[in-house]
C-alpha positions as CSV (number, residue, x, y, z in Angstrom):
1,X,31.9,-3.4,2.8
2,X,30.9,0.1,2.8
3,X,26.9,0.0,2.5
4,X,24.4,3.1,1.8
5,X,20.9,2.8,3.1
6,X,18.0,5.0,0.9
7,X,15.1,5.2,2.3
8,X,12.3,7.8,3.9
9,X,9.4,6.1,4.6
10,X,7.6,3.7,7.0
11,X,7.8,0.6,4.9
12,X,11.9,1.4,4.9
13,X,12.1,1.5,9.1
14,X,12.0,-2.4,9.6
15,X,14.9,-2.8,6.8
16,X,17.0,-0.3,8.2
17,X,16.6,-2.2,12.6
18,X,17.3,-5.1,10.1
19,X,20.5,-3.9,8.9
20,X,21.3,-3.2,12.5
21,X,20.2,-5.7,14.1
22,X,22.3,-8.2,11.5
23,X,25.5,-6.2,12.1
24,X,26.1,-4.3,9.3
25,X,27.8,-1.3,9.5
26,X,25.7,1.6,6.8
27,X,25.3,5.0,6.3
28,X,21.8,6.6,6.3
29,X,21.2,8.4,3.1
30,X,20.2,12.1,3.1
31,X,17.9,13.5,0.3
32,X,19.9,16.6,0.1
33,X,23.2,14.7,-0.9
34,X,24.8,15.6,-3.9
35,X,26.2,13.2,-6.5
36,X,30.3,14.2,-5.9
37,X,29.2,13.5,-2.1
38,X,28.3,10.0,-3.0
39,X,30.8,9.7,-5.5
40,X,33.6,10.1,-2.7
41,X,31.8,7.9,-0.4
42,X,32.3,4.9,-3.5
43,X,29.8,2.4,-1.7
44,X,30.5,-0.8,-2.3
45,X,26.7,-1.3,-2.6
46,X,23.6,0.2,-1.9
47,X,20.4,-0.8,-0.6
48,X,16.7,1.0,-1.8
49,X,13.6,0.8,0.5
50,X,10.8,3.4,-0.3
51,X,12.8,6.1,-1.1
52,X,10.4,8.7,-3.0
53,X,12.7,9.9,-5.4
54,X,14.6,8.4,-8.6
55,X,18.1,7.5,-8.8
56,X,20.0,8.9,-11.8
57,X,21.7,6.8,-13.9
58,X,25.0,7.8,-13.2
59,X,24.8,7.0,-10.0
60,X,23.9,3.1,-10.6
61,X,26.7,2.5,-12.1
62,X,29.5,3.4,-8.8
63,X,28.8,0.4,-6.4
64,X,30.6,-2.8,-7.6
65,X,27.6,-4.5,-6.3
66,X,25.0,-2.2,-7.3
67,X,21.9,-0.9,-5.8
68,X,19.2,-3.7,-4.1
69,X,15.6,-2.2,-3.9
70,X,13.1,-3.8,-1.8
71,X,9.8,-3.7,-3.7
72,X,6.4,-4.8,-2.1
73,X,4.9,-6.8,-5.1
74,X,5.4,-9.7,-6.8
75,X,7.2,-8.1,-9.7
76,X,6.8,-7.5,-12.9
77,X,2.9,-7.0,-11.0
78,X,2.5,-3.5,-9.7
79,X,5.3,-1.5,-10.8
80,X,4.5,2.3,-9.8
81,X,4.2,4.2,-6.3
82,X,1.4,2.3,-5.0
83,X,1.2,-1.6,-5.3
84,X,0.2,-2.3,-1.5
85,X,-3.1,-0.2,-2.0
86,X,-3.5,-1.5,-5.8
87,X,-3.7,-5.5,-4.5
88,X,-6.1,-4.5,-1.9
89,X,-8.8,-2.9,-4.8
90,X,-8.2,-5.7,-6.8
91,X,-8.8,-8.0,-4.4
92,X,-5.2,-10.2,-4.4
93,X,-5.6,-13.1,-2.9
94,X,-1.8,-12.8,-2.8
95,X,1.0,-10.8,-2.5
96,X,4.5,-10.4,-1.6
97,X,7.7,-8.4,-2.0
98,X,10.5,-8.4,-4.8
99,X,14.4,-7.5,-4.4
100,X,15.8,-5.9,-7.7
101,X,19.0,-4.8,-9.3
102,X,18.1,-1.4,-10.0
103,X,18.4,-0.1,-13.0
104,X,17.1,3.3,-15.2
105,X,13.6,2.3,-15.5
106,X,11.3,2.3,-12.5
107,X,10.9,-1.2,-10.8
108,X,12.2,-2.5,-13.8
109,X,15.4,-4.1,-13.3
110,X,16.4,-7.9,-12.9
111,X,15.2,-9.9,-10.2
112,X,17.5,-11.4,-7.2
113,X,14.8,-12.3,-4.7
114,X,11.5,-12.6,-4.2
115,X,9.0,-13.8,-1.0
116,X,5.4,-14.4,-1.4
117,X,2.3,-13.7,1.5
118,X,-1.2,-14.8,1.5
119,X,-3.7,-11.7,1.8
120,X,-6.3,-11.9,4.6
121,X,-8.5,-9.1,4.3
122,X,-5.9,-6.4,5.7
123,X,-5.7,-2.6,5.8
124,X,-3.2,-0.6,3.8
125,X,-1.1,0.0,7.0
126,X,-1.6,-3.5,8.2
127,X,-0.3,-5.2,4.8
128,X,2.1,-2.8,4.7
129,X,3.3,-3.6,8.1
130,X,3.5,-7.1,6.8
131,X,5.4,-6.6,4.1
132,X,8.1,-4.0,5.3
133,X,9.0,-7.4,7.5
134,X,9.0,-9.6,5.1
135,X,11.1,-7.6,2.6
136,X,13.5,-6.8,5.5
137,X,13.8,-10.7,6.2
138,X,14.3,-11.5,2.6
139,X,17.1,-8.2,2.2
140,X,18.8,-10.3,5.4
141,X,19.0,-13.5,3.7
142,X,19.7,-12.0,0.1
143,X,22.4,-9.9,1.0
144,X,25.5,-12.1,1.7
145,X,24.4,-14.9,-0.9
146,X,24.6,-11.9,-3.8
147,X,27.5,-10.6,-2.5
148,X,29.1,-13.7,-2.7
149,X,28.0,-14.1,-6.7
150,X,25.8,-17.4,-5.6
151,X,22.4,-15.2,-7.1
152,X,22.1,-15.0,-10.5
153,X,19.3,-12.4,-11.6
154,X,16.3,-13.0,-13.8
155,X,14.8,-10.9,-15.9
156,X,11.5,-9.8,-15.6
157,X,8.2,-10.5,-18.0
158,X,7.7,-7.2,-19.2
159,X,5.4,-8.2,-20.9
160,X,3.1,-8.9,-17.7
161,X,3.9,-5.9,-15.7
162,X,0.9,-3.9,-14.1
163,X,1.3,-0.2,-13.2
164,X,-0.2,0.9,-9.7
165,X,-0.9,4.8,-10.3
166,X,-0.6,7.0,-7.2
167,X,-4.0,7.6,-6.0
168,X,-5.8,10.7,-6.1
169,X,-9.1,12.2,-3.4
170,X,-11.3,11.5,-6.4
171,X,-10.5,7.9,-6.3
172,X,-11.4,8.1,-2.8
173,X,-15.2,9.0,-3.9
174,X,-17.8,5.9,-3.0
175,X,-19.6,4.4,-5.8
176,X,-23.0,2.9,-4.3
177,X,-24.2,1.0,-7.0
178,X,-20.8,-1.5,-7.0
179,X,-20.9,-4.3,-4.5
180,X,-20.1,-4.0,-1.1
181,X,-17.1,-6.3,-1.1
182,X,-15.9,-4.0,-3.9
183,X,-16.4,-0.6,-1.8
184,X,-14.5,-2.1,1.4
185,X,-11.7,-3.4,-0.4
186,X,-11.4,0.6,-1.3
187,X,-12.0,2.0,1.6
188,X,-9.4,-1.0,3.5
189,X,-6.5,0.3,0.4
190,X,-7.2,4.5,0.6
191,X,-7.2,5.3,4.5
192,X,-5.5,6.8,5.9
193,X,-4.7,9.0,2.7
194,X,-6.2,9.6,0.1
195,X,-9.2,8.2,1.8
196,X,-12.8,7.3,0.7
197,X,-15.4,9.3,0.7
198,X,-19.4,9.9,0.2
199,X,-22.1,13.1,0.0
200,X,-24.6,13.0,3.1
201,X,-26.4,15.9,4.3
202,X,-24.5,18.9,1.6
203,X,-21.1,17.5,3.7
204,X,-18.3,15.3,3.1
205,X,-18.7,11.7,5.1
206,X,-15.8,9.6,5.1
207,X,-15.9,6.2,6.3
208,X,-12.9,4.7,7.8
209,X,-14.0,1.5,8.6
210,X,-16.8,-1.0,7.1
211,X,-17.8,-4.6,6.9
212,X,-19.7,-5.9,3.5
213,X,-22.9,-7.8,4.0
214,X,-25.3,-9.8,1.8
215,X,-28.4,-8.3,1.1
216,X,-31.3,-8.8,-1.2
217,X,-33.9,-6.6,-0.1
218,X,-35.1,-4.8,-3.3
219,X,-37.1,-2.0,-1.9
220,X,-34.1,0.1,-1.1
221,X,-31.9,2.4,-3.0
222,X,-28.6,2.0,-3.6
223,X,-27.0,4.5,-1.3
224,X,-29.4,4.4,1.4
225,X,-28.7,3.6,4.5
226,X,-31.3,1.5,6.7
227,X,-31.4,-0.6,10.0
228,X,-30.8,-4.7,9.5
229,X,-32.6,-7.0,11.3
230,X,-30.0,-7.1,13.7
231,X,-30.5,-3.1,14.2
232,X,-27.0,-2.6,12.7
233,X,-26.9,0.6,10.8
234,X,-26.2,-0.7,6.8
235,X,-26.2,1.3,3.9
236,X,-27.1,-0.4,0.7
237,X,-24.9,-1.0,-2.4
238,X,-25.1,-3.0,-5.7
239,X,-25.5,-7.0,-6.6
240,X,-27.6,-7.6,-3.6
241,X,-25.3,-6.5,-1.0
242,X,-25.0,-3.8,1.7
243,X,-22.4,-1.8,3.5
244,X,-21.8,-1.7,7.5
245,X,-19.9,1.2,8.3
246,X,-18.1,0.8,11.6
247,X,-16.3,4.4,12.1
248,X,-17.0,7.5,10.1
249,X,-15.7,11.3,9.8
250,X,-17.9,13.9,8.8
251,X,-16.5,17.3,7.5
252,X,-15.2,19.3,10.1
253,X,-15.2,16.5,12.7
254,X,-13.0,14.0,14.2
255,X,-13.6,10.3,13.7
256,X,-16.0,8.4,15.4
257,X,-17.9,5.0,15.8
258,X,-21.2,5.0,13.9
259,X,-23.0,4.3,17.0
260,X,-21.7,7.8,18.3
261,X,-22.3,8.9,14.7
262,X,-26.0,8.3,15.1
263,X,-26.5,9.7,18.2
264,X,-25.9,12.7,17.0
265,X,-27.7,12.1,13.5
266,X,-30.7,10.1,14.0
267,X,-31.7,11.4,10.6
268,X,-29.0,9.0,8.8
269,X,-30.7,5.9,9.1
270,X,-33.3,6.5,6.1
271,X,-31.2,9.2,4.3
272,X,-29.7,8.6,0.7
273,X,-25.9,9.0,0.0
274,X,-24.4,10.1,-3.2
């Protein structure tokens, strides 16, 4: 069984120890590879993990057993280059990851396997963490079962598919006048990259890190930040909630706690952000 491996990013490094670690013998696809390259290789099949770049067609169509990507959403949901940071805005309560049989469309192809994983308030690199295993458990188990013909694949609803666009720095910009839990669910899917982002002081200040609180207090602006009763530095958002950021980046500097932040800024606490 001669096996290719594509794959270039850190979701794709647990599936390729897996490989290993399960004994099979693959080759490591290079980006620079030309097509009469892998034609003379004639894989026998060929497994997809994060790649960053589309297969041609032609190319689909050599491996008797075809080409097995490891997605990490429950498809048809999330089709695109970002589903780990798109369930994390919505707010998925869960997840998972989805083996296809590739074919010319993006994430499109028929289903062989699929694993599901309760969300618990992660970051983008933690979920992601969580699913590169998961996927690389479920490739494990799939592989022999398909290659044996005991895995029949299903289509997918194309009807119910979701796109997750690739995110841009202006997605990264803080709204203050949306809740709290909705601003730390983007600022827990955008960092490290693109990452999120607010005006303070004619600078950029990113925050990193944050916690949503309730708050009703009405005599505060949305955007301004302010001292709770606990003397935990808050900055207020919409529908009665506020914002505790825990580490911060302003232009031109490295990342710190906001405790650090504020030693060197007492005029934040007070201050609007926009």
């Amino acid at each position: 069984m001669k096996l290719l491996f594509f794959g270039t990013s850190n979701f794709s490094k647990p599936v390729f120890n897996a490989l290993q670690k399960a004994g099979y013998s693959f080759i490591l696809w290079n980006q620079e590879n030309s097509f009469e390259e892998f034609k003379k290789m004639a894989p026998d099949i060929c497994v997809v993990a994060a790649y960053g770049k589309i297969i041609p067609k032609e190319w689909l169509e050599i491996p008797e057993y075809g080409f097995l990507n490891i997605h990490p959403s429950l498809l048809p949901k999330y089709r695109g280059p970002s589903p780990i940071q798109t369930a994390i805005l919505n707010g998925d309560k869960e997840t998972g990851v989805t083996i296809i049989l590739m074919d010319k469309k993006v994430d499109h192809g028929p289903m062989i396997a699929n694993e599901k994983l309760k969300m618990k308030n992660e970051k983008y690199k933690e979920l992601e963490e969580k699913l590169a295993g998961l996927g690389a458990e479920l490739l494990i188990k799939t592989l022999p079962k398909w290659i044996n013909g005991e895995i029949k694949p299903v289509e997918q609803n194309h009807s119910k598919t979701a796109y997750a666009k690739k995110f841009s720095w202006l997605d990264g910009k803080i709204d203050w006048s949306k809740s709290a839990d909705e601003i730390d669910r983007q600022i827990r899917a955008l960092n490290p990259e693109p990452g999120t982002w607010t005006n303070w002081n004619n600078k950029i200040l990113k925050i990193l890190e944050s916690l949503p609180i309730e708050d009703k207090n009405d005599n505060l602006e949305t955007g301004q930040a302010f001292l709770t009763e606990n003397k935990e530095t808050a900055i207020k958002c919409g529908l009665n909630s506020a914002l505790l950021p825990k580490i911060v980046q302003l232009e031109g500097k490295k990342p710190t706690e906001i405790k650090s932040f504020l030693n060197g800024h007492k005029d934040f606490v007070g201050s609007k952000l926009t």
